[in-house]
N, C-alpha and C positions, 0 to 999 in steps of 0.2 A: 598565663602568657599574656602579654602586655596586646590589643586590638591593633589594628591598622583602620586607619579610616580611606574612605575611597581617594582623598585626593593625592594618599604615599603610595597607593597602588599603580602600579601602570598603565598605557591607557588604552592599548587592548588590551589587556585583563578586563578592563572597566569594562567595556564591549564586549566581552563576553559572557556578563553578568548579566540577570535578568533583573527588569525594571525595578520588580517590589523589593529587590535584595540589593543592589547597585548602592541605595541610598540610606544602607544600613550598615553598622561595623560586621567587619569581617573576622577572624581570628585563621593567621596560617594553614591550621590541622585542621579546624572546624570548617572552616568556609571553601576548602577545593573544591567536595561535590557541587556548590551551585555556581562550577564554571563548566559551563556545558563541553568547551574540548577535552578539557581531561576525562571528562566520563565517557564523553566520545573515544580517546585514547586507550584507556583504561579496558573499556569494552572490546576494543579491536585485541587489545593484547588475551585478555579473557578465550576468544574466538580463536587467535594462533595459537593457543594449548591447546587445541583439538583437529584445528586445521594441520598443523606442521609434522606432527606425528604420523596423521591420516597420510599426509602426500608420500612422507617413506614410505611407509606401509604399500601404498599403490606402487608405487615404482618398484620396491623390490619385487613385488607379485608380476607386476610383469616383465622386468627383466632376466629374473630366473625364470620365466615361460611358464609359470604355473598353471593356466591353462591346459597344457598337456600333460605336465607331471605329477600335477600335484591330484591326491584323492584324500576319502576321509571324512569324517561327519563335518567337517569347517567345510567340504569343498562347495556344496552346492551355495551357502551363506557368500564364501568368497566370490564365488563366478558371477553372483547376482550382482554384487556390491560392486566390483571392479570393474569385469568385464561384459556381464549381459549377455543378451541375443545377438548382437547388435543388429536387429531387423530395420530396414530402412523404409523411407516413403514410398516404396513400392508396394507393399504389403498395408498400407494405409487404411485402403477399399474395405478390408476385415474386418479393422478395428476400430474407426472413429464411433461417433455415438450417431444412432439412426439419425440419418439425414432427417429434414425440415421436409414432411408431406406438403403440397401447396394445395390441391384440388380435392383430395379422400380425408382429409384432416378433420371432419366433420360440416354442424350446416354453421351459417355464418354468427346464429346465436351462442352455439357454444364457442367458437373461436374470440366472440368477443367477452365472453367470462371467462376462458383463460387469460386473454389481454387485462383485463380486469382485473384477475387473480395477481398474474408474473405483476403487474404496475403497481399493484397494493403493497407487494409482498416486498419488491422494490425497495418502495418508498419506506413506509413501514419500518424497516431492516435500518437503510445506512440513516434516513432520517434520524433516529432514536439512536443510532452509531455515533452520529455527528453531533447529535447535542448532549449525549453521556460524555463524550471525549473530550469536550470545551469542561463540563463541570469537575470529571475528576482532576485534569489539569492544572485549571484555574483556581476552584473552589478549595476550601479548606472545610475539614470536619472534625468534629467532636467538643467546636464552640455551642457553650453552654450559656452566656450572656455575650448581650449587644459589645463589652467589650472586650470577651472572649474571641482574642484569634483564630483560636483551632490550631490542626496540624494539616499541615498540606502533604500530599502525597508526590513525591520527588523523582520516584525510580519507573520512566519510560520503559525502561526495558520491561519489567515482571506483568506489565500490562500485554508486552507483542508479545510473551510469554503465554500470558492468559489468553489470548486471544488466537496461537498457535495450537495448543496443545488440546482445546476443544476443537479446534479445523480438522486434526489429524483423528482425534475420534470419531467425528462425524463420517471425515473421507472412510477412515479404516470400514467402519459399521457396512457402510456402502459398499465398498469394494467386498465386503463378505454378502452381504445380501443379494448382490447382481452381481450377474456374471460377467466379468471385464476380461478384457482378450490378455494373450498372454505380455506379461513385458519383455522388453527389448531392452531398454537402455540401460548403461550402469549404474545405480546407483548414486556414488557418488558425485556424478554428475549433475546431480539436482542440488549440492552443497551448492553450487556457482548461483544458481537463482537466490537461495537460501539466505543466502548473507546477504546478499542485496538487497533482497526483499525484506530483514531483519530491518537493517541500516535505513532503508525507506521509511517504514514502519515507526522505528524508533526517532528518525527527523521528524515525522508528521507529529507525532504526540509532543517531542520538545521543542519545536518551532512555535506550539501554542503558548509557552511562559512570553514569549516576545513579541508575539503578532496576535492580531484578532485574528479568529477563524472565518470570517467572509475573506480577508485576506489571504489565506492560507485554501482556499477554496477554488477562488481566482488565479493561484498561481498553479493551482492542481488543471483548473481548466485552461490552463497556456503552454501546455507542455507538447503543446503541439506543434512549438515553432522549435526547440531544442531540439524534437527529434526530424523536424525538418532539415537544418544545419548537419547534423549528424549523419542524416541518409546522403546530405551533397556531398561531404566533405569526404565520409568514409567510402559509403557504396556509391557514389556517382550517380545517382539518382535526379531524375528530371520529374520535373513536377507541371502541374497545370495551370494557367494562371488563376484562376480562380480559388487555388491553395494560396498563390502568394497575395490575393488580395485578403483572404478570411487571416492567414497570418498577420498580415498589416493590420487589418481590424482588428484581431484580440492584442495587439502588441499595445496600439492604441487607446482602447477599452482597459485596460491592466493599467498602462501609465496613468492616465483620466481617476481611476480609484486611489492606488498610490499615493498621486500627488495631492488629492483630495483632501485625504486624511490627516487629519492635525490634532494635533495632543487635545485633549478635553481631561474629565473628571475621571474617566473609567484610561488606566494605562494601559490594559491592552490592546487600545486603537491604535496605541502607535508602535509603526513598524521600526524596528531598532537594525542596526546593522548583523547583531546576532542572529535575527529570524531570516532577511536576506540569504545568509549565508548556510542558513540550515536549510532553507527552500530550495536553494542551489542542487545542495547536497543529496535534496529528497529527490529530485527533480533525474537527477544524473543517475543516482540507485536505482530508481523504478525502471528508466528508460533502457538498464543494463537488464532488470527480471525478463521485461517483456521480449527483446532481442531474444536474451539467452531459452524462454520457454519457448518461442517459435523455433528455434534452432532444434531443442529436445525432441517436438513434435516431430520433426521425422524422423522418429524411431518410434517401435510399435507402443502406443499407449492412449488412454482414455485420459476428459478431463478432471476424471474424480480421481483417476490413477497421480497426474501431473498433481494436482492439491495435495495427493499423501506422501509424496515424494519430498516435495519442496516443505512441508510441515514438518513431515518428521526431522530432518536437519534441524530445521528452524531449532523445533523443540531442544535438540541436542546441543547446538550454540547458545541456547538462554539458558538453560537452562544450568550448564557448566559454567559460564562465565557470570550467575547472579553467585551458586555456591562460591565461587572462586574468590567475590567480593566482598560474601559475607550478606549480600543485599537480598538474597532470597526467603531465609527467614524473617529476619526484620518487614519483609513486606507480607509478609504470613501471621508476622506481630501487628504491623498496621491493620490488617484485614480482623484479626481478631479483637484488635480493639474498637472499632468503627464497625459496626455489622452495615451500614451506611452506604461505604466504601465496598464492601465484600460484593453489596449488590449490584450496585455500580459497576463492579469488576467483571463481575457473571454474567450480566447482561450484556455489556460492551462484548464480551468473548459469545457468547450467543446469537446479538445480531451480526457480527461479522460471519459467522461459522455457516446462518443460514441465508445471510446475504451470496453469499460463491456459491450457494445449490439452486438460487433463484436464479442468478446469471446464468450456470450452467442450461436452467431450464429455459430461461427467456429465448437464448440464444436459442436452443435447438428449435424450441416452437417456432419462434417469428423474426430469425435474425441479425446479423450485428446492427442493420440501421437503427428497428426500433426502440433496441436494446441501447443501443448510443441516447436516441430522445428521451427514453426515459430516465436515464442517469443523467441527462443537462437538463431538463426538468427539474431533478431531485437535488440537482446544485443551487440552481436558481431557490428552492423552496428553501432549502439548508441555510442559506445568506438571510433568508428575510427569517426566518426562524430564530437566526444566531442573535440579530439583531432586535427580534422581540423580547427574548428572553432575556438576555444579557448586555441591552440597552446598547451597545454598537453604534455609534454615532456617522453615521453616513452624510456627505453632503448631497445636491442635488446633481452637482457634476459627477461625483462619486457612481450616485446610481443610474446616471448615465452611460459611466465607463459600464458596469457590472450589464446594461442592456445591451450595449456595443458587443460585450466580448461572447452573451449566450446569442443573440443574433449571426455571428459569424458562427458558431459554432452549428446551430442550425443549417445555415446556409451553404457548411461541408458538407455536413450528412444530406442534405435533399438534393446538393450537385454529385456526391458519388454513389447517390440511389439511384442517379438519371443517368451515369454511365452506365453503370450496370446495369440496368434497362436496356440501353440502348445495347450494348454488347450482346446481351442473350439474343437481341431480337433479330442482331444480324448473324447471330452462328449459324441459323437455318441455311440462310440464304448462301454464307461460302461452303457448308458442305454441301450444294443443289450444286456451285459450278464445279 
């Protein structure tokens, strides 16, 4: 079949090609997968063979009232899946995870080698996340000479795969080992995070063929003005001024890097309209999980329970829609041809799996403020890291924005640690009147 070169192609097509492919020939059949919508598309469709079945299935179950009628070795499988307990936030007090002792928690030495511990373990964890994720990405393997290419590894998805399907054994293991209160919600209702969460996942990993990961970092730490807008516009939500000035500051900080950045030697400095547009997308995904998992939360369950709920779907969307493509083996073939890659894979799926068990712990220990500082710590480290390693060219106004935008993010965290101070300190005093 005769090639097409980029300038017969049209010009978003061209735009949604990634840089090091853009400026190579393309062939009709061969060259779809490196246009990131169609995989996007592709995937989606993969997902509604499992979602669109699923939704009849729910609806006949509960329109025939199966609930009441139905019995039978399916029935308790069904109840769980459909309909649950449905125990609500009243029943909460039972089941969350021991509250955060403040004063019997021990003496102050061992609290600071747990802090020591949860900050290592932290770090440690998405650190070694964040720069596995840039090299499988980016990198190619199984180049034998200087001018040996290699094969690059293409299929995002088999990675949120990989890195699913250890989560759900970790949570499972867990929830066998300790005793977790009983559940409440449906089932299927953790599909809704799931996908989301999928769809997030899978933008973060392919936003890296088009952006640097300090970029992609940056835009992870500003997502706090999108769900600013979002809390005005949906829930009516009033905020403090000192949110809308840290907004203005990261908004600013973000622009400052952005426009900083200008093409050099290494193309993944430069941000392309494609990674824009997938940043969007990550950005819009996650800000639906976290919604939809605070919603789940009031119904009765654990944060190890909410991990094995949202994974297991996960698992079941990747898992259907790589067989579906054919792309599951083939990345079972990559993996066995590269033992390189295999590792890279296992680890990636590893430090994620025990990254969510440190959270979980951080938080209960000493929570969400310091848990927030140490992950904009761990961002800030991840940027200078990206760029040691993988030579990342930053200007000086650049790393000015990237100060601008963890300095406001700071300056959240240490103004709603000081309401929250102050609130405790006045609850005494209104129940004394």
């Amino acid at each position: 079949m005769p090639s097409i070169s980029r300038r017969v192609l049209p010009a978003f097509v061209c735009l949604l090609i990634p840089p090091m492919v853009a400026a190579e020939e393309l062939s009709l059949l061969d060259g779809w997968h490196d246009v990131w919508l169609l995989r996007f598309l592709v995937n989606i469709l993969g997902y509604s063979t499992i979602i669109i079945p699923g939704y009849f299935l729910i609806s006949y179950f509960k329109r025939t009232n199966y609930l009441e009628k139905g019995n039978g070795i399916c029935f308790p499988l069904i109840k769980t899946c459909v309909f649950g307990s449905e125990a609500k936030a009243g029943l909460l007090a039972e089941v969350t995870v021991a509250p955060r002792i403040e004063g019997d928690s021990g003496s102050s030495l061992k609290q600071a080698v747990k802090l020591i511990f949860c900050a290592a373990g932290l770090q440690a964890s998405y650190l070694t996340w964040g720069v596995l994720q840039e090299r499988v990405m980016t990198g190619s393997y199984g180049a034998t000479t200087p001018e040996d290419e290699g094969e690059k590894f293409k299929d995002s998805q088999f990675l949120v795969f990989m890195n699913r399907i250890l989560a759900l054994t970790v949570s499972g293991l867990w929830c066998v080992l300790f005793k977790q209160p009983r559940h409440g919600a449906p089932m299927y209702k953790y599909s809704f995070a799931s996908l989301s969460n999928i769809m997030s996942s899978w933008c973060q990993y392919e936003a890296l063929k088009y952006i640097s990961f300090p970029t992609q970092v940056l835009a992870k730490a500003s997502k706090v003005i999108p769900v600013m807008l979002m809390g005005k516009m949906v829930s009516h939500k009033s905020y403090e001024y000192w949110e809308y000035f840290t907004a203005v500051l990261i908004s600013l900080g973000v622009s400052m890097f952005l426009l900083s950045s200008t093409p050099s030697k290494h193309l993944s400095t430069v941000t392309t309209f494609s990674g824009v547009v997938i940043l969007v997308g990550y950005i819009v995904f996650d800000s639906f999980t976290s919604n939809w998992q605070d919603n789940l939360f009031k119904h009765k369950m654990s944060s190890v329970q909410m991990m094995f709920g949202v994974n297991l779907f996960s698992c079941l969307f990747t898992v259907g829609s790589l067989l579906e493509q054919g792309a599951f083996f083939d990345s079972l073939a990559f993996m066995t041809r590269h033992s390189e890659f295999a590792f890279h894979a296992v680890l990636l799926s590893v430090c994620s799996a025990c990254g969510q068990l440190f959270i979980f712990y951080t938080i209960s220990q000493f929570g969400a403020a310091v848990f927030t500082i140490i992950m904009t710590l761990r961002q800030a480290i991840a940027i200078l890291l990206s760029c040691f390693l993988y030579g990342h060219a930053v200007t000086v106004v650049g790393g000015f924005g990237v100060a601008v935008v963890f300095l406001a993010l700071f300056l959240r965290v240490y103004a709603r640690s000081r309401m929250k101070a102050g609130r405790r300190a006045a609850l005494p005093l209104a129940q004394k009147v």
